[in-house]
C-alpha positions in Angstrom: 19.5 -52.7 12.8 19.4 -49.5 14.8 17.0 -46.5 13.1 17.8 -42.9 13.3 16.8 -40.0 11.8 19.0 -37.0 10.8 18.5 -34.3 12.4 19.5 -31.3 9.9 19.5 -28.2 12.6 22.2 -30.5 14.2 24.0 -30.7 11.0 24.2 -27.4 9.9 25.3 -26.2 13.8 28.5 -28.2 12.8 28.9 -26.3 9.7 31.0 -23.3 10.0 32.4 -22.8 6.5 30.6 -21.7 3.1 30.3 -23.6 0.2 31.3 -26.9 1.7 29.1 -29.5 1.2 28.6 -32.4 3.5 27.2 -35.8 2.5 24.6 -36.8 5.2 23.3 -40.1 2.8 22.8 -41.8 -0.1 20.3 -42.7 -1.7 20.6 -45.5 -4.5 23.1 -43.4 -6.5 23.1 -40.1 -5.3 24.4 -38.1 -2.5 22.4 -36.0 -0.2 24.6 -33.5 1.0 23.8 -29.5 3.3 25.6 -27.1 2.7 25.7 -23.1 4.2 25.8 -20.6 1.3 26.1 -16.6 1.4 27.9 -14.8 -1.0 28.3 -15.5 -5.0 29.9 -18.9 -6.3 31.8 -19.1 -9.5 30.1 -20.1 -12.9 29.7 -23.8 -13.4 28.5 -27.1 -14.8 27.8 -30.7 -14.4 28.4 -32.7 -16.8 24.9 -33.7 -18.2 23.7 -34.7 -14.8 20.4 -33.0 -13.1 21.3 -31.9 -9.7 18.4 -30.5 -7.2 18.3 -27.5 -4.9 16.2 -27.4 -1.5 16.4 -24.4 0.2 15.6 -25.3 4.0 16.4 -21.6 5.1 16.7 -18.5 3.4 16.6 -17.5 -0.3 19.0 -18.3 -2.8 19.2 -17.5 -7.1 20.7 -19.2 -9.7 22.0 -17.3 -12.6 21.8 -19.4 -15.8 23.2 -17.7 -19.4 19.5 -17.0 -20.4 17.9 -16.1 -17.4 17.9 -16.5 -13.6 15.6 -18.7 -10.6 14.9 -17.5 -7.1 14.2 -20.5 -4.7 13.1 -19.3 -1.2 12.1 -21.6 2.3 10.1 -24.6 1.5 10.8 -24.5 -2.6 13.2 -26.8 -4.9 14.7 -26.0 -8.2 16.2 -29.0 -10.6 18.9 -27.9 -12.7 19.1 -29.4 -16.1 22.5 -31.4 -16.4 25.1 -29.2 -18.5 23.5 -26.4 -17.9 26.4 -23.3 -16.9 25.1 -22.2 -13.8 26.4 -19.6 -11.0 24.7 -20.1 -7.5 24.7 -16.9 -5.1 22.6 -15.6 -1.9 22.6 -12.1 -0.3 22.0 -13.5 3.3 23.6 -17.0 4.8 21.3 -19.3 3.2 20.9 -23.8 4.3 20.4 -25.9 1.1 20.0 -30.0 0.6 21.4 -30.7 -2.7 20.8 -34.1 -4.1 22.9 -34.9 -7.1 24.6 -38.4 -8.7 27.4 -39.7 -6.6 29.8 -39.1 -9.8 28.6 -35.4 -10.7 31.6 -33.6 -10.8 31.5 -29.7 -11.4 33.8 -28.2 -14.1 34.6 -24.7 -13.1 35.0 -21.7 -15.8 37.2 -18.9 -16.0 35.2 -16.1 -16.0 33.2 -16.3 -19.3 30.4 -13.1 -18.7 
């Protein structure tokens, strides 16, 4: 068996779009995926599954219906499964997200 780490500088320099996650493993049943964010994303939800957010570079909030979370370099935030949640970062922000294989996000129509 060969053994190499992932190098994630390496993987984000191939990223060139926003919002786009990429799985770079698995891990028992869940994904560990980068992904380059900047800008607001639309309101959304999992489905009952908890989904975590490490920010690797930059600063990023989420907006929940009753309140909001900063997560800056270094920090990690678990959403709650089903909770409605709409991700969003001023600057070009690098997250890992780590979420089950099968979460699927529902979208909303705008529901402020």
């Amino acid at each position: 068996m060969q053994y190499q780490s992932i190098q994630l500088k390496n993987e984000f320099s191939k990223m060139s779009d926003f919002w786009s996650p990429k799985v770079i493993g698995e891990l028992n049943d869940y994904d560990l995926k980068l992904v380059k964010i900047k800008g607001d994303f639309e309101w959304h939800n999992h489905e009952g599954d908890d989904k975590v957010f490490f920010v690797l570079e930059g600063e990023m909030l989420i907006d929940f219906r009753d309140g909001q979370v900063k997560i800056s370099k270094g920090e990690l935030f678990i959403v709650p499964g089903g909770s409605e949640q709409k991700p969003s970062a001023e600057k070009e922000t690098h997250i890992m997200i780590i979420e089950p294989k099968r979460g699927v996000a529902t979208a909303d129509i705008d529901l402020k």
